[in-house]
Structure formats: structure tokens, C-alpha cells
N, CA and C atoms of all chains as a GROMACS GRO file, in nm:
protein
  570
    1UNK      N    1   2.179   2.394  -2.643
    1UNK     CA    2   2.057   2.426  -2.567
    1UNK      C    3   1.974   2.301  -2.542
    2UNK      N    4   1.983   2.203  -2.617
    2UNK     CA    5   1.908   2.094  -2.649
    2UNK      C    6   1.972   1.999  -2.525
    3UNK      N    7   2.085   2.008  -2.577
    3UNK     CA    8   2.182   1.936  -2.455
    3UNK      C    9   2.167   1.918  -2.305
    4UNK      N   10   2.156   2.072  -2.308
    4UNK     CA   11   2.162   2.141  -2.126
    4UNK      C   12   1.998   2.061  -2.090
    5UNK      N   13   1.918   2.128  -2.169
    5UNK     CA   14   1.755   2.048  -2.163
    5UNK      C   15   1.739   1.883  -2.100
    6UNK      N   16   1.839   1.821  -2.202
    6UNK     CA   17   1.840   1.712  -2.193
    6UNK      C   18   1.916   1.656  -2.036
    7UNK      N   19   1.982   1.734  -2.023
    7UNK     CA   20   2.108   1.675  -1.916
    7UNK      C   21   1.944   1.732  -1.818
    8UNK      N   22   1.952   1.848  -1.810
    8UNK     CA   23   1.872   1.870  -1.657
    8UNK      C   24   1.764   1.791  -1.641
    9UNK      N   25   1.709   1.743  -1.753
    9UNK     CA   26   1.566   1.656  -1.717
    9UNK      C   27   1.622   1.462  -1.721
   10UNK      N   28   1.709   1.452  -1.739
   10UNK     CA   29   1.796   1.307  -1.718
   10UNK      C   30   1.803   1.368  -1.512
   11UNK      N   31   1.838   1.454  -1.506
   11UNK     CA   32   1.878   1.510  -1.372
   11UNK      C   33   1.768   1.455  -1.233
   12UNK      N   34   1.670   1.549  -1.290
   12UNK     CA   35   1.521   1.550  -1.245
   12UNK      C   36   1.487   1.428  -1.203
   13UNK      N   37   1.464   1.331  -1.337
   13UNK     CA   38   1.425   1.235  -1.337
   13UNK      C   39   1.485   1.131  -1.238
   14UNK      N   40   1.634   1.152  -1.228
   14UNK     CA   41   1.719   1.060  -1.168
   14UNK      C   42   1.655   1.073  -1.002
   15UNK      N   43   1.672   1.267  -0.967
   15UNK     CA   44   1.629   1.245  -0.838
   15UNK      C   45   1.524   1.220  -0.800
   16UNK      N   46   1.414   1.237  -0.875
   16UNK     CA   47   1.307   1.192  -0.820
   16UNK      C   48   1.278   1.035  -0.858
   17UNK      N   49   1.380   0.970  -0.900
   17UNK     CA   50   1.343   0.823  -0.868
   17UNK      C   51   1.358   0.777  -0.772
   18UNK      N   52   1.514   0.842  -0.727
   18UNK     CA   53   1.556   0.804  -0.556
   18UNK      C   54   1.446   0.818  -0.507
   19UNK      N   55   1.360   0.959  -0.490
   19UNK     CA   56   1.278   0.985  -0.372
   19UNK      C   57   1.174   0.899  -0.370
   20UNK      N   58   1.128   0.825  -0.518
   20UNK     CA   59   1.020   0.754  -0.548
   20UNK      C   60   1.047   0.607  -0.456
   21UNK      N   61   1.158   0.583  -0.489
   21UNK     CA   62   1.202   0.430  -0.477
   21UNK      C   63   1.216   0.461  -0.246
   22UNK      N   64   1.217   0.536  -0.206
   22UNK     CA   65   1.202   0.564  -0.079
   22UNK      C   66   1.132   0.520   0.001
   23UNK      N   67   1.012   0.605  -0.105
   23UNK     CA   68   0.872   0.592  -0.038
   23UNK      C   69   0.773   0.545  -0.139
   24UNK      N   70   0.812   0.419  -0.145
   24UNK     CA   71   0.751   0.357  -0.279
   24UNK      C   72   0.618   0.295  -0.158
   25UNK      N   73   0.523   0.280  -0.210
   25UNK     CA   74   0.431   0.256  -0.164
   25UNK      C   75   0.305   0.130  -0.249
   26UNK      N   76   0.328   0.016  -0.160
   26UNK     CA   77   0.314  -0.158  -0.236
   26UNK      C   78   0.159  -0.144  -0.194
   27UNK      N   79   0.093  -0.240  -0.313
   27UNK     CA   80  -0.039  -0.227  -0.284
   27UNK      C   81  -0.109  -0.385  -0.223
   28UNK      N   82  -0.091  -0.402  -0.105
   28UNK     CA   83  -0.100  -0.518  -0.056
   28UNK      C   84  -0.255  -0.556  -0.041
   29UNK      N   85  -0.292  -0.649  -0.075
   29UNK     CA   86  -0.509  -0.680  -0.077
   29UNK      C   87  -0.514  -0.742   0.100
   30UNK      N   88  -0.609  -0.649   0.127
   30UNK     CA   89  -0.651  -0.723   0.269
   30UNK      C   90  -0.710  -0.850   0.298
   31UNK      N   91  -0.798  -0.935   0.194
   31UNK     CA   92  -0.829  -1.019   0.180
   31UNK      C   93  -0.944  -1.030   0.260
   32UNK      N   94  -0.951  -1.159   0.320
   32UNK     CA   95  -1.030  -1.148   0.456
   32UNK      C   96  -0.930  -1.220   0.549
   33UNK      N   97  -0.825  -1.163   0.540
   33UNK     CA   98  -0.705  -1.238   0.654
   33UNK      C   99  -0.782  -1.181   0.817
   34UNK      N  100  -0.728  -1.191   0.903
   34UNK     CA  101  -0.734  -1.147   1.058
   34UNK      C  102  -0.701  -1.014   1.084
   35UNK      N  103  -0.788  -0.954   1.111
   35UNK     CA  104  -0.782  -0.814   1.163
   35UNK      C  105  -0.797  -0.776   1.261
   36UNK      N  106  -0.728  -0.678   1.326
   36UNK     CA  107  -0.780  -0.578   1.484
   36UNK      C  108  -0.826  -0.445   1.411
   37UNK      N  109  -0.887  -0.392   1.477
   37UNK     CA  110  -0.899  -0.223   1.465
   37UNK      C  111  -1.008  -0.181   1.379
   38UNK      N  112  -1.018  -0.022   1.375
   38UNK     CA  113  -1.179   0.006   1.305
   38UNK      C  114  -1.119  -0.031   1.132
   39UNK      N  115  -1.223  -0.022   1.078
   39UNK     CA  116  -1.191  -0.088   0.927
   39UNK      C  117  -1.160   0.048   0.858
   40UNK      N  118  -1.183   0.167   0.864
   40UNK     CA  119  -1.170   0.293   0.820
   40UNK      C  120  -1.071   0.336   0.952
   41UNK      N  121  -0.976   0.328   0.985
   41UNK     CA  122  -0.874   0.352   1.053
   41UNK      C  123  -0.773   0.434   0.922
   42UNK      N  124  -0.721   0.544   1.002
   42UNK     CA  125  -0.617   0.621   0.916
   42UNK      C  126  -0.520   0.525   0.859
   43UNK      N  127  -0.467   0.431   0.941
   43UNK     CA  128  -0.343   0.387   0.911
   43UNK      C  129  -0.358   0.197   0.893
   44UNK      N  130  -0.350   0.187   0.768
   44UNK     CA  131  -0.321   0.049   0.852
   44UNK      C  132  -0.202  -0.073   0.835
   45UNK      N  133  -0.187  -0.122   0.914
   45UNK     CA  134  -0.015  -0.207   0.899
   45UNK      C  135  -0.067  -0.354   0.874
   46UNK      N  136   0.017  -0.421   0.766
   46UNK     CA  137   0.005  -0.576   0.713
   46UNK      C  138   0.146  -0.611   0.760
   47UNK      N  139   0.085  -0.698   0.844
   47UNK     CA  140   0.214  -0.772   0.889
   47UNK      C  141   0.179  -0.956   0.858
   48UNK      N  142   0.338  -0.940   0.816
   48UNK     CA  143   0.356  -1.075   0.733
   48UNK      C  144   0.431  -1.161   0.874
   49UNK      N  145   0.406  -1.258   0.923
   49UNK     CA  146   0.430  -1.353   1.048
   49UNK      C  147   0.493  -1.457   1.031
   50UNK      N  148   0.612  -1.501   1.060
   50UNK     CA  149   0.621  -1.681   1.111
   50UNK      C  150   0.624  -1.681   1.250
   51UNK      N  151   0.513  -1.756   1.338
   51UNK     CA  152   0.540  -1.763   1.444
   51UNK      C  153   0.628  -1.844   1.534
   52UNK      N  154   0.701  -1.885   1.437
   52UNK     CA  155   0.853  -1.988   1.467
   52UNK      C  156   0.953  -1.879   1.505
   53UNK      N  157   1.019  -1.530   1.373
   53UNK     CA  158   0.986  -1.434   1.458
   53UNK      C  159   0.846  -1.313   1.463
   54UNK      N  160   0.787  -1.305   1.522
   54UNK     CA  161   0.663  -1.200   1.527
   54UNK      C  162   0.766  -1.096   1.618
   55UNK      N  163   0.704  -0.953   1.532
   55UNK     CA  164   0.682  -0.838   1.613
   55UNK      C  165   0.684  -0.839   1.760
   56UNK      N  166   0.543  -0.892   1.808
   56UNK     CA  167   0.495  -0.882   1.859
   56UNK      C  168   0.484  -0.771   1.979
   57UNK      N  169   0.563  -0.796   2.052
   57UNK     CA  170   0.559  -0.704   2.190
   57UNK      C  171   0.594  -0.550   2.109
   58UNK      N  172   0.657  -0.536   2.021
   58UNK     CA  173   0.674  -0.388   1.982
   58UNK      C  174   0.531  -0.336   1.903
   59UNK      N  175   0.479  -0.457   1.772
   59UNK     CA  176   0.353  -0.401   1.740
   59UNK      C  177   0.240  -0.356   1.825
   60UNK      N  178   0.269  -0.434   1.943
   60UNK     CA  179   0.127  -0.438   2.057
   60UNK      C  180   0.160  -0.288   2.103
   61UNK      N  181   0.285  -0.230   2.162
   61UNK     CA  182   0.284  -0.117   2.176
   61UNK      C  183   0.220  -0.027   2.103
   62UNK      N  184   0.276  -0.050   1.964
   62UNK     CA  185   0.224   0.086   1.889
   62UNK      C  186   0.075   0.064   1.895
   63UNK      N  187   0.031  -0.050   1.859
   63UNK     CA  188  -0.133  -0.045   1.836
   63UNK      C  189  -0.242   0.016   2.015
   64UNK      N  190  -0.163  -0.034   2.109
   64UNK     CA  191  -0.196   0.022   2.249
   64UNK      C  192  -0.144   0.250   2.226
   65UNK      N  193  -0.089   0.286   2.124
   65UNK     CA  194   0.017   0.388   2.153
   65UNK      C  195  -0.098   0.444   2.044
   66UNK      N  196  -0.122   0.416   1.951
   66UNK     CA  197  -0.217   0.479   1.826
   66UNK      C  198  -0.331   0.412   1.885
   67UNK      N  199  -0.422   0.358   1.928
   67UNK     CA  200  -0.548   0.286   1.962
   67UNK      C  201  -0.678   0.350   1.887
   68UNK      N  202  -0.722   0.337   1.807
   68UNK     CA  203  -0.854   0.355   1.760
   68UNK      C  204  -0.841   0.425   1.613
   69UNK      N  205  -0.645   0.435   1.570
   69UNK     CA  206  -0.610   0.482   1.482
   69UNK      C  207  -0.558   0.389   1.385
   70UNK      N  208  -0.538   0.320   1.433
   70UNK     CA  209  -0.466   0.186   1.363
   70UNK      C  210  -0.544   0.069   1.317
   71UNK      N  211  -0.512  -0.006   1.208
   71UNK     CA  212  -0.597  -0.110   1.172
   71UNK      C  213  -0.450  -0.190   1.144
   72UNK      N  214  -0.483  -0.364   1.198
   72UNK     CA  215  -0.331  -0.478   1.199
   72UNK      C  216  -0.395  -0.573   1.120
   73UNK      N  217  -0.338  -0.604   1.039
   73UNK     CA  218  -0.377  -0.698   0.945
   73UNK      C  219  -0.291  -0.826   0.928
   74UNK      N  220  -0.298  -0.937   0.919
   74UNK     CA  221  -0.189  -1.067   0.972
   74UNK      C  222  -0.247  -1.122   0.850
   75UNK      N  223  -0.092  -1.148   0.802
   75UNK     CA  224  -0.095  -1.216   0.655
   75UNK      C  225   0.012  -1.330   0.712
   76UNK      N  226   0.019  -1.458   0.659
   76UNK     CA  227   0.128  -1.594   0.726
   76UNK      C  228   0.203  -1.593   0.645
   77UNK      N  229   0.353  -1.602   0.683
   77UNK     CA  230   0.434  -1.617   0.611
   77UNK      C  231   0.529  -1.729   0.648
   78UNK      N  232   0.486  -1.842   0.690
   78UNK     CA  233   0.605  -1.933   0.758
   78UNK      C  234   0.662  -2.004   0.628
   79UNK      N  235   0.799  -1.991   0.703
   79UNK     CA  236   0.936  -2.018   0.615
   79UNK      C  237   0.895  -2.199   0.637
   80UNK      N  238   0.944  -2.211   0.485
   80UNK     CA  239   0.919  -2.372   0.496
   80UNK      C  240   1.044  -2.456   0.551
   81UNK      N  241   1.180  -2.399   0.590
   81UNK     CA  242   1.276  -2.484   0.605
   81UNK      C  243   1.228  -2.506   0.774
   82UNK      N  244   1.166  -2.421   0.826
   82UNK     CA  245   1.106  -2.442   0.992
   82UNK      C  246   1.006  -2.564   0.986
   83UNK      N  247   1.033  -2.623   1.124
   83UNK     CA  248   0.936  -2.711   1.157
   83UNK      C  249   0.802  -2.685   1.185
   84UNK      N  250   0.762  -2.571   1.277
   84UNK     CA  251   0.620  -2.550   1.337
   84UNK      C  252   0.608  -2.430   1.273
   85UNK      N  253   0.646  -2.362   1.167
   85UNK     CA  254   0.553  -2.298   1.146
   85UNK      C  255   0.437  -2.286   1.067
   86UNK      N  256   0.442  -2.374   0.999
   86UNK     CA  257   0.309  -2.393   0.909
   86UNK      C  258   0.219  -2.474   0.982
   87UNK      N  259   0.229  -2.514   1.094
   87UNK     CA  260   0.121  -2.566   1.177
   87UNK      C  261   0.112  -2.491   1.327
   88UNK      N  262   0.146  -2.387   1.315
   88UNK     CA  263   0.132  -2.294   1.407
   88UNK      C  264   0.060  -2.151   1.336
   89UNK      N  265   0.066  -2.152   1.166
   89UNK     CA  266  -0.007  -2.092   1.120
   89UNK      C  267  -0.152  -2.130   1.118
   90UNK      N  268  -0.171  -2.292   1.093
   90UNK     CA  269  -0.302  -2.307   1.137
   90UNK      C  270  -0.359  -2.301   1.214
   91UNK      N  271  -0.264  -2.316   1.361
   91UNK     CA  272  -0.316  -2.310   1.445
   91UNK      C  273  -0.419  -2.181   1.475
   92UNK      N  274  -0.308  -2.083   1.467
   92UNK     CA  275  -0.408  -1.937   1.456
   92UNK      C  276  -0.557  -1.910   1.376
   93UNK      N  277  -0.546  -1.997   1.302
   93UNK     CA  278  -0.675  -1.961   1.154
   93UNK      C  279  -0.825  -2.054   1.238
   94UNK      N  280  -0.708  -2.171   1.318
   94UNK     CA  281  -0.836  -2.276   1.381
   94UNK      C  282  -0.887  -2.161   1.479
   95UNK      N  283  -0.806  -2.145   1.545
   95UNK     CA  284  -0.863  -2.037   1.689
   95UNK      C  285  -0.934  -1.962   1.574
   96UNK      N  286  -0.926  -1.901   1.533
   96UNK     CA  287  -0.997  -1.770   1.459
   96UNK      C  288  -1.166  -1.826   1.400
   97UNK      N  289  -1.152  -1.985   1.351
   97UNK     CA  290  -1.300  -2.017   1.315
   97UNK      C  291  -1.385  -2.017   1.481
   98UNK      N  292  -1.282  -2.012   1.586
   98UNK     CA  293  -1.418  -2.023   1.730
   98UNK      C  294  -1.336  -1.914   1.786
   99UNK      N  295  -1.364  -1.752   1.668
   99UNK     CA  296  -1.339  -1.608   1.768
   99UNK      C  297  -1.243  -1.608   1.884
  100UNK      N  298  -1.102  -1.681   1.878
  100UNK     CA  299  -1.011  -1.650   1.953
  100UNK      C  300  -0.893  -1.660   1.856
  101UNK      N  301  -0.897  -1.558   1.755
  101UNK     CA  302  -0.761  -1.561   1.660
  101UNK      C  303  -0.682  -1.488   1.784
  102UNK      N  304  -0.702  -1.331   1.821
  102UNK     CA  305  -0.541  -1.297   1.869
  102UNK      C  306  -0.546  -1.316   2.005
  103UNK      N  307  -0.571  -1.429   2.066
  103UNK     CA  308  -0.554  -1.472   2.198
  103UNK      C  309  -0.513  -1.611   2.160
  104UNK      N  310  -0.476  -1.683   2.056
  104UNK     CA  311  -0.448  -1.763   1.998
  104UNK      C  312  -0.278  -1.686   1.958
  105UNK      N  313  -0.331  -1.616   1.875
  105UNK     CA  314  -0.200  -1.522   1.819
  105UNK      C  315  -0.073  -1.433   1.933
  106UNK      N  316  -0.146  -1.410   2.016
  106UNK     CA  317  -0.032  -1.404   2.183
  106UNK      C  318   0.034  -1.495   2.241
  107UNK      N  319  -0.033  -1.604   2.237
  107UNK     CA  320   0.014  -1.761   2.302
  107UNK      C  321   0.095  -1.753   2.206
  108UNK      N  322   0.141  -1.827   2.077
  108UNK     CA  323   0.194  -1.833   1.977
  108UNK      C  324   0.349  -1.764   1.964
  109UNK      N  325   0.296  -1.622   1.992
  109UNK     CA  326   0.408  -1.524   2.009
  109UNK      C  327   0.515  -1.537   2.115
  110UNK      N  328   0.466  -1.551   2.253
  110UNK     CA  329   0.495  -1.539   2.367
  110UNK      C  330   0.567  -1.671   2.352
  111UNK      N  331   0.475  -1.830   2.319
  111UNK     CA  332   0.531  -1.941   2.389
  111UNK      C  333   0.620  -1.969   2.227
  112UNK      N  334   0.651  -1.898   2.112
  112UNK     CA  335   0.752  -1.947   2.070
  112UNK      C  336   0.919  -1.964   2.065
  113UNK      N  337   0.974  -2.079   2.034
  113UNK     CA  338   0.964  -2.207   1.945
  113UNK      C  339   0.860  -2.303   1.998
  114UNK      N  340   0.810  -2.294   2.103
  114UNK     CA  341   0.725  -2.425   2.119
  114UNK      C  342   0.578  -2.457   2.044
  115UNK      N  343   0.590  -2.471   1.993
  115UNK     CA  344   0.489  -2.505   1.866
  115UNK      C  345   0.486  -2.586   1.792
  116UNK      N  346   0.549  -2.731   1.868
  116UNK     CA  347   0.479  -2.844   1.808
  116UNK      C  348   0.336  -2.875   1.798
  117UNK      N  349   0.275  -3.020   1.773
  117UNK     CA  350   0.112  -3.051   1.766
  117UNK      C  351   0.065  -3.035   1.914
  118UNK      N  352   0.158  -3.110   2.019
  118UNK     CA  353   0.111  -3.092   2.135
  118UNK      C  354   0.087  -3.007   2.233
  119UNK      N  355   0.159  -2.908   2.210
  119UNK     CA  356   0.171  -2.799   2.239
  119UNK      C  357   0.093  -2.675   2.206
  120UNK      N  358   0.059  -2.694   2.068
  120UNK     CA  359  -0.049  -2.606   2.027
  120UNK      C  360  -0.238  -2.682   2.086
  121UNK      N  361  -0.232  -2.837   2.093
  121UNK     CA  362  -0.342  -2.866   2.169
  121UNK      C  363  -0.348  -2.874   2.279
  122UNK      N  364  -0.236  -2.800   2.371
  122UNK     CA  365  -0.239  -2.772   2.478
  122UNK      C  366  -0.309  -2.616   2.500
  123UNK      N  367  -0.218  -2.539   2.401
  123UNK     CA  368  -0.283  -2.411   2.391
  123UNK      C  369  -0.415  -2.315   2.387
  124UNK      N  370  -0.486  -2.474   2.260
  124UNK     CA  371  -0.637  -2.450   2.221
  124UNK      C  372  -0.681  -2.504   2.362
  125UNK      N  373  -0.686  -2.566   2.436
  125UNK     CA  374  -0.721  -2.564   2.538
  125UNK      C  375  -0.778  -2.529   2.669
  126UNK      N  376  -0.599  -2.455   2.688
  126UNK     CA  377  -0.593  -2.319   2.737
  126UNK      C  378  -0.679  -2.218   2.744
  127UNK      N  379  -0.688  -2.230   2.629
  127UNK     CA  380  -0.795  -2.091   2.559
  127UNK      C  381  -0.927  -2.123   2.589
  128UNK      N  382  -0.959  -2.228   2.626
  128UNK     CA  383  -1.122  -2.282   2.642
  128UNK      C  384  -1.195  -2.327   2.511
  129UNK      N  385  -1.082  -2.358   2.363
  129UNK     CA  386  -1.121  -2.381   2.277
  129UNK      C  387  -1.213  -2.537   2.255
  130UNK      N  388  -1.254  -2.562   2.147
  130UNK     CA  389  -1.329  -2.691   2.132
  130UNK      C  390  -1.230  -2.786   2.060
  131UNK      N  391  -1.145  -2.867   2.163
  131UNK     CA  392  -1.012  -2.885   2.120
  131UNK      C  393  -1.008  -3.031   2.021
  132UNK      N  394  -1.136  -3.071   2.009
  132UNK     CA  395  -1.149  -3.182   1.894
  132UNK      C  396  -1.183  -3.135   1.802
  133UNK      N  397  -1.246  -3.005   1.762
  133UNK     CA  398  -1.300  -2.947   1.656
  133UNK      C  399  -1.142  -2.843   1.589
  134UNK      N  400  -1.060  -2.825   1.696
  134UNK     CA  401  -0.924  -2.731   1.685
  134UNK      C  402  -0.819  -2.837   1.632
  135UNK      N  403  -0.823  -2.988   1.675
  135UNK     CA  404  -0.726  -3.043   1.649
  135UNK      C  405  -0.795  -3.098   1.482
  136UNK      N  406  -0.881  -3.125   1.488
  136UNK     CA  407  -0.912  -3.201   1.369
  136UNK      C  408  -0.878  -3.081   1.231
  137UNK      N  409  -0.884  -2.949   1.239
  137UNK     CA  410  -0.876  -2.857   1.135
  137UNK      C  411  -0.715  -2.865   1.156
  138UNK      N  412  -0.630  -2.835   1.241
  138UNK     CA  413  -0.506  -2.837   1.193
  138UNK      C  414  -0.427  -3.008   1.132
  139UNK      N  415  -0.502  -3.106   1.172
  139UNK     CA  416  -0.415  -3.204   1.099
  139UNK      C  417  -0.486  -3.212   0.949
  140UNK      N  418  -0.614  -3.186   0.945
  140UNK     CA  419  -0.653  -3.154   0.811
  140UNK      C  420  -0.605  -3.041   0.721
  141UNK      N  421  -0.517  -2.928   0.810
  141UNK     CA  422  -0.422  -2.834   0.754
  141UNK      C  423  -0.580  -2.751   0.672
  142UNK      N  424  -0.691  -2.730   0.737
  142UNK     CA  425  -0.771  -2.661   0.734
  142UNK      C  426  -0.796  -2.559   0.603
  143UNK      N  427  -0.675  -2.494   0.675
  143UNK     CA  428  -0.634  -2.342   0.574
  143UNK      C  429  -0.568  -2.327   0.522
  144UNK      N  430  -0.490  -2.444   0.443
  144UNK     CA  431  -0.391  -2.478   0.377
  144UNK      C  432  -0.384  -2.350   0.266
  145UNK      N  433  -0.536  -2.330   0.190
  145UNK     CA  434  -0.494  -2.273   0.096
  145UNK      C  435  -0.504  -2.100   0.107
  146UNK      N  436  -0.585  -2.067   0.209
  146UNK     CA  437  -0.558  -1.947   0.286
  146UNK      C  438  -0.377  -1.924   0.306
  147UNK      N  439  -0.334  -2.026   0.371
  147UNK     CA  440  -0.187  -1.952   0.427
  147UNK      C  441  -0.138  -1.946   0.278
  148UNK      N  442  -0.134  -2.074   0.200
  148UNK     CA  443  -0.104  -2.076   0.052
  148UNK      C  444  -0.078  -1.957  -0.032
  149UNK      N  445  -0.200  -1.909  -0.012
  149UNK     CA  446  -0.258  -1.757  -0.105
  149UNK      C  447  -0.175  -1.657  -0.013
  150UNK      N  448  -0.149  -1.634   0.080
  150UNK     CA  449  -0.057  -1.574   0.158
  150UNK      C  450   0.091  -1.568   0.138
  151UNK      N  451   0.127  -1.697   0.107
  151UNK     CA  452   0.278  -1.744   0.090
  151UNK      C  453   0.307  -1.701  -0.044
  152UNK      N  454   0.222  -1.693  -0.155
  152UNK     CA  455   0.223  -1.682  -0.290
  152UNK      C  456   0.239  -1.506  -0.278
  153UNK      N  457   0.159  -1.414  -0.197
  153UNK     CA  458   0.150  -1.319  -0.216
  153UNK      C  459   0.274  -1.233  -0.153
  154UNK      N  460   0.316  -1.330  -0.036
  154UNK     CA  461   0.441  -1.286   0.022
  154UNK      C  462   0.554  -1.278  -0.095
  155UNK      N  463   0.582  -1.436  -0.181
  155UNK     CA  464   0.696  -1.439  -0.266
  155UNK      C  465   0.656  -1.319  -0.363
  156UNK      N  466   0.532  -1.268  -0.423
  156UNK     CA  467   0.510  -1.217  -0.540
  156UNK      C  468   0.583  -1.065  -0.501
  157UNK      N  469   0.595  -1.032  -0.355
  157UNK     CA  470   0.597  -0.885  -0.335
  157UNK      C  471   0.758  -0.915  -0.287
  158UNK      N  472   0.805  -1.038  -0.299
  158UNK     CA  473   0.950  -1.094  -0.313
  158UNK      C  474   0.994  -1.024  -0.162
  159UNK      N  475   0.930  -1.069  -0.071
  159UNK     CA  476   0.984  -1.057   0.110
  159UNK      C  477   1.063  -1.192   0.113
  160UNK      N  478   1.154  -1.133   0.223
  160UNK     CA  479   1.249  -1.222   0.262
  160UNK      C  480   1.238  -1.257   0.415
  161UNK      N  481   1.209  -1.188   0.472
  161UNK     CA  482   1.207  -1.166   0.636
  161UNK      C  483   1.077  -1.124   0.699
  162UNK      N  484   1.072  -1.207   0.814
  162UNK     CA  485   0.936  -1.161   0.893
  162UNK      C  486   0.995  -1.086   1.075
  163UNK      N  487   0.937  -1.034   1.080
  163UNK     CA  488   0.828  -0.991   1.028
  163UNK      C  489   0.807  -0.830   0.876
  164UNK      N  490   0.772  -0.864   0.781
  164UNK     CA  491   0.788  -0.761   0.707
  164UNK      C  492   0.654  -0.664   0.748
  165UNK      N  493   0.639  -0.556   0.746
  165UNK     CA  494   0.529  -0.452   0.796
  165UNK      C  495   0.517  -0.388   0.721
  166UNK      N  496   0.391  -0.348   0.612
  166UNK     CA  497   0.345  -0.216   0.523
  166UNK      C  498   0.256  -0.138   0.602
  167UNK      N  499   0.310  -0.051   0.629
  167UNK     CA  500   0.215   0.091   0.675
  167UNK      C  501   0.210   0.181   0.532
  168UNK      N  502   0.058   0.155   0.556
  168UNK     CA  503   0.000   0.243   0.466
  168UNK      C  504   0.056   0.187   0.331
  169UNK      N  505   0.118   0.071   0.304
  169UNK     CA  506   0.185   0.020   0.187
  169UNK      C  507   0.290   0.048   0.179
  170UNK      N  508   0.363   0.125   0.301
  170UNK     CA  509   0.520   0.169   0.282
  170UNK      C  510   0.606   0.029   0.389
  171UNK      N  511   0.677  -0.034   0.312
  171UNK     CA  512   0.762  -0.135   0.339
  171UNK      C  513   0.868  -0.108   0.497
  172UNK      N  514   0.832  -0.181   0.592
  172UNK     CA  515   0.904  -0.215   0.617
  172UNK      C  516   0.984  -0.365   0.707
  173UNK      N  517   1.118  -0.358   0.725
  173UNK     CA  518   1.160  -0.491   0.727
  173UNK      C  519   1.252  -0.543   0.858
  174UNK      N  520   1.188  -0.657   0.918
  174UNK     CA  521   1.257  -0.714   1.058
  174UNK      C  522   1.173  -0.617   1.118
  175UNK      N  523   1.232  -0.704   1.288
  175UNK     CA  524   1.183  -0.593   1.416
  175UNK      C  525   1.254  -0.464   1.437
  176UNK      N  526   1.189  -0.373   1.398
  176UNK     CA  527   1.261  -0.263   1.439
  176UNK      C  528   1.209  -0.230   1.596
  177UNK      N  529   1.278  -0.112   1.605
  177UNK     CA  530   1.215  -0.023   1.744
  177UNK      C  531   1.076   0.039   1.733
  178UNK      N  532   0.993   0.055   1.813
  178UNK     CA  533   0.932   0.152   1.857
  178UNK      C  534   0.930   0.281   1.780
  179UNK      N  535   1.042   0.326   1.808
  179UNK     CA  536   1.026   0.473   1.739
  179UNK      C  537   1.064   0.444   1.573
  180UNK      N  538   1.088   0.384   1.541
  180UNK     CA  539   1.096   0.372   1.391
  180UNK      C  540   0.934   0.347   1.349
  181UNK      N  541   0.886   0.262   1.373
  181UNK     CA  542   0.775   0.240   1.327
  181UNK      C  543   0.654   0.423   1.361
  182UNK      N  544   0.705   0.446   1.490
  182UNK     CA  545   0.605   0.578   1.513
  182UNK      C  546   0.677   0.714   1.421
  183UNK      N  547   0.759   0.705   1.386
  183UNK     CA  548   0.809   0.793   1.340
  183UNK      C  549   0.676   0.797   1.168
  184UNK      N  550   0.681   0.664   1.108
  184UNK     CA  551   0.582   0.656   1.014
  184UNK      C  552   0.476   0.699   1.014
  185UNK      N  553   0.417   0.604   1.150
  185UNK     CA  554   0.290   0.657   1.179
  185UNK      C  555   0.260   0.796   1.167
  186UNK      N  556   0.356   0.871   1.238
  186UNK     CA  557   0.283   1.010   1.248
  186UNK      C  558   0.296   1.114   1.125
  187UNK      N  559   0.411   1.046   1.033
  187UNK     CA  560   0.377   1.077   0.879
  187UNK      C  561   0.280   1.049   0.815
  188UNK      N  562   0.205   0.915   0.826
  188UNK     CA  563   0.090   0.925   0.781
  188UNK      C  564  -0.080   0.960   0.825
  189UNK      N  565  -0.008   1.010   1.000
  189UNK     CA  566  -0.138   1.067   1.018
  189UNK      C  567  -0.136   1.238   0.999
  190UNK      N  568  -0.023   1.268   0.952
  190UNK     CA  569  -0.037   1.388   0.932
  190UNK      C  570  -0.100   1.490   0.826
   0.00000   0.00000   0.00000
């Protein structure tokens, strides 16, 4: 019983790492780099540049 | 490489929903890009970062010194006050703190893009990137 316990939550765990590691979500600092757009905007995208 | 023409879409495609944030990441084995990063930061101290940042996009590889003080120019910039910050490498430690933060989050490729902090990597399409978007405006 201990076993089965054990196996299904090794289980669990496994898939929800996949799903974690998916949509892993990085916590990047805005700094005071260059910005467009309203500052309270739903969404916002950090884009990393070489303009070479 | 920049995004560019695909980010401009989406940000023209989401408009008043979106916030773009430009972090520098020039690869050091390149010639112009760490002085094409300044270049952008100079435009940006006289309020023409992304009209600085279009030229850049559009006219690269050309992004030697002369070329970029052709650019500030262009732009109607104050091109002794533009040239003197990039050979002084101005923002050295701005792009610095950038480059450090790029290796720390261990990117390999530009352009890399976090929406909403969700990774992603190279130019994709259009619809890849909107496909996100509308996950996270949902």
C-alpha cells in the first residue's frame, strides 16, 4: 500500500515537472533599460538584442 | 540579429497592450555590436532611442563608427555630443549589467524574448509569439 502511494506520487511529481519546466516562467528586472508601451500593460516582452 | 520587423508587428497587432523592453546582448566575437549597442543608449540620452533602434535594425551589418555617425545624424542628433559618448563607450556598464544578466539566465541566442517571463528563443513567426500573447491576455 505504501508502495503503490509511493509510485503514484513519484508519478505526479514527475508530470508535473514536465508541465512546470514548459511554462517555467524567469524573473527578468526591468531596470531602467529602454522601453515602449504603457508601464501597467498586460503583457510585457524583454527582448535581449545584438544589432549585428 | 534583432526581431525586429516581426516584434514591430505584434506590438502594432496588441498596441496599448504590450510593454517592449530592450536589454543588449551583443556577442563579443562580432565586430559592431558593442558599439552599435551604444550607439542606441547615445540616441536614447537625446530621446531618439527607437528611431535610433530602427536604423540599427534595418541598416544591419553596417554598423561600423562611421556609419553609426552617419546615422546620429540622420536622426538630427547632436552628433559631437553622440560621437563623444560612444568612443567613451558611455554605457559601458549599463550594456555590462545587461551582458552579466543575459549569461546569468544562461541565453545563447538573440534575439531571446520573455513574455510575461515565459522564454522564448530566435526569430520565430508571428503567430508563435501571438499564440502567447493571447494566453496571457486571457
Amino acid at each position: 500500500m505504501k508502495l503503490r502511494a509511493m509510485t503514484l506520487l513519484c508519478c505526479i511529481l514527475a508530470l508535473s515537472s514536465i508541465g512546470f519546466a514548459d511554462e517555467k516562467r524567469y524573473d527578468v528586472p526591468l531596470g531602467d533599460s529602454p522601453s515602449f508601451g504603457p508601464h501597467d500593460a498586460p503583457v510585457t516582452l524583454i527582448e535581449f538584442i545584438d544589432f549585428q | 540579429m534583432a526581431a525586429g520587423p516581426v516584434v514591430k508587428k505584434v506590438l502594432a497587432a496588441y498596441s496599448g497592450k504590450l510593454r517592449l523592453v530592450i536589454k543588449n546582448y551583443p556577442y563579443r566575437y562580432r565586430d559592431f555590436s558593442r558599439i552599435a549597442a551604444e550607439a542606441s543608449l547615445a540616441a536614447r540620452d537625446q530621446g531618439k532611442y527607437w528611431e535610433m533602434h530602427d536604423i540599427l535594425i534595418t541598416r544591419s551589418p553596417k554598423l561600423d563608427r562611421q556609419n553609426l555617425i552617419a546615422y546620429a545624424q540622420e536622426l538630427g542628433l547632436d552628433v559631437k555630443k553622440f560621437t563623444a559618448a560612444i568612443d567613451a563607450q558611455k554605457h559601458k556598464s549599463e550594456i555590462d549589467a545587461d551582458i552579466k544578466l543575459a549569461e546569468s539566465l544562461d541565453l545563447y541566442n538573440t534575439p531571446t524574448i520573455f513574455i510575461n517571463g515565459r522564454k522564448t528563443v530566435g526569430e520565430r513567426p508571428f503567430t508563435y509569439y501571438k499564440k502567447i500573447i493571447d494566453e496571457e491576455l486571457r
